[in-house]
C-alpha positions as CSV (number, residue, x, y, z in Angstrom):
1,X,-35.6,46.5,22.3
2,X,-34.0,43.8,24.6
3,X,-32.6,40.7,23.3
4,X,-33.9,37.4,24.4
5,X,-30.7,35.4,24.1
6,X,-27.6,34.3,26.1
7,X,-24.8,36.2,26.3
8,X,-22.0,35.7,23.6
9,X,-19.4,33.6,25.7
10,X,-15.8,34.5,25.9
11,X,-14.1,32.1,22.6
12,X,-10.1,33.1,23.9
13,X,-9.1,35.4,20.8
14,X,-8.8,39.4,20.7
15,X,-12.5,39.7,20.5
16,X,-12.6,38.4,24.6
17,X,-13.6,41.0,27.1
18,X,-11.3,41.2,30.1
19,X,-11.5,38.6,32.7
20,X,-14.9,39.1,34.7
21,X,-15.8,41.4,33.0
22,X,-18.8,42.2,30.5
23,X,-20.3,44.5,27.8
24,X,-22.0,46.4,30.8
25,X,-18.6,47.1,32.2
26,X,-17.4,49.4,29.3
27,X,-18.0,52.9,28.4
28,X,-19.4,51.7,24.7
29,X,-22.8,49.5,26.1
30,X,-24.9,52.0,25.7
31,X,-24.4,52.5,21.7
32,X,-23.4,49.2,21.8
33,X,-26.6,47.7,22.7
34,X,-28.8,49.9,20.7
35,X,-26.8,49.6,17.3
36,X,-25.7,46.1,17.2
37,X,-28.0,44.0,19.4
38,X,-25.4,43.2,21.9
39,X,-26.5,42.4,25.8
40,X,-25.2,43.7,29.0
41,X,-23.9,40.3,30.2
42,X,-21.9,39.8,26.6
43,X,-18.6,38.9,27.2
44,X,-17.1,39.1,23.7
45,X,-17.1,41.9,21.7
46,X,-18.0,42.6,18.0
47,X,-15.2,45.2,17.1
48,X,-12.2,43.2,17.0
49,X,-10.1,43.6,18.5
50,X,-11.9,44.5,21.0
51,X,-12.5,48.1,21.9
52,X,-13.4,47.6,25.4
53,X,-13.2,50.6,27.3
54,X,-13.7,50.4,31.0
55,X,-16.1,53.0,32.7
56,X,-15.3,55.6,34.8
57,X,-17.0,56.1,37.8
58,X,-17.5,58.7,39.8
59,X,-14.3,59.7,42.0
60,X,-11.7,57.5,39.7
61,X,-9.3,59.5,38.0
């Protein structure tokens, strides 16, 4: 199911995601957005603090 909202805002505590970047960024979306109705473009996160976990793509080490 996709949520028909806007995306939680960055509010400046340990909940923010990094700077420019969003829920779709980190390894956790997935689950993220199935479980706990977050969004792709979300730029706070629920866990707090946040357990942002940046993806790894191919070729990075």
């Amino acid at each position: 199911m996709t949520e028909n909202r806007a995306p939680l805002p960055r509010t400046g505590d340990d909940m923010d995601l990094p700077p420019g970047k969003t829920c779709a960024d980190c390894a956790h979306c997935n689950r993220c957005t199935a479980m706990f109705g977050h969004i792709p473009e979300d730029e706070s996160c629920d866990w707090s603090p946040s357990r942002f976990t940046p993806k790894m793509y191919q070729g990075e080490i």
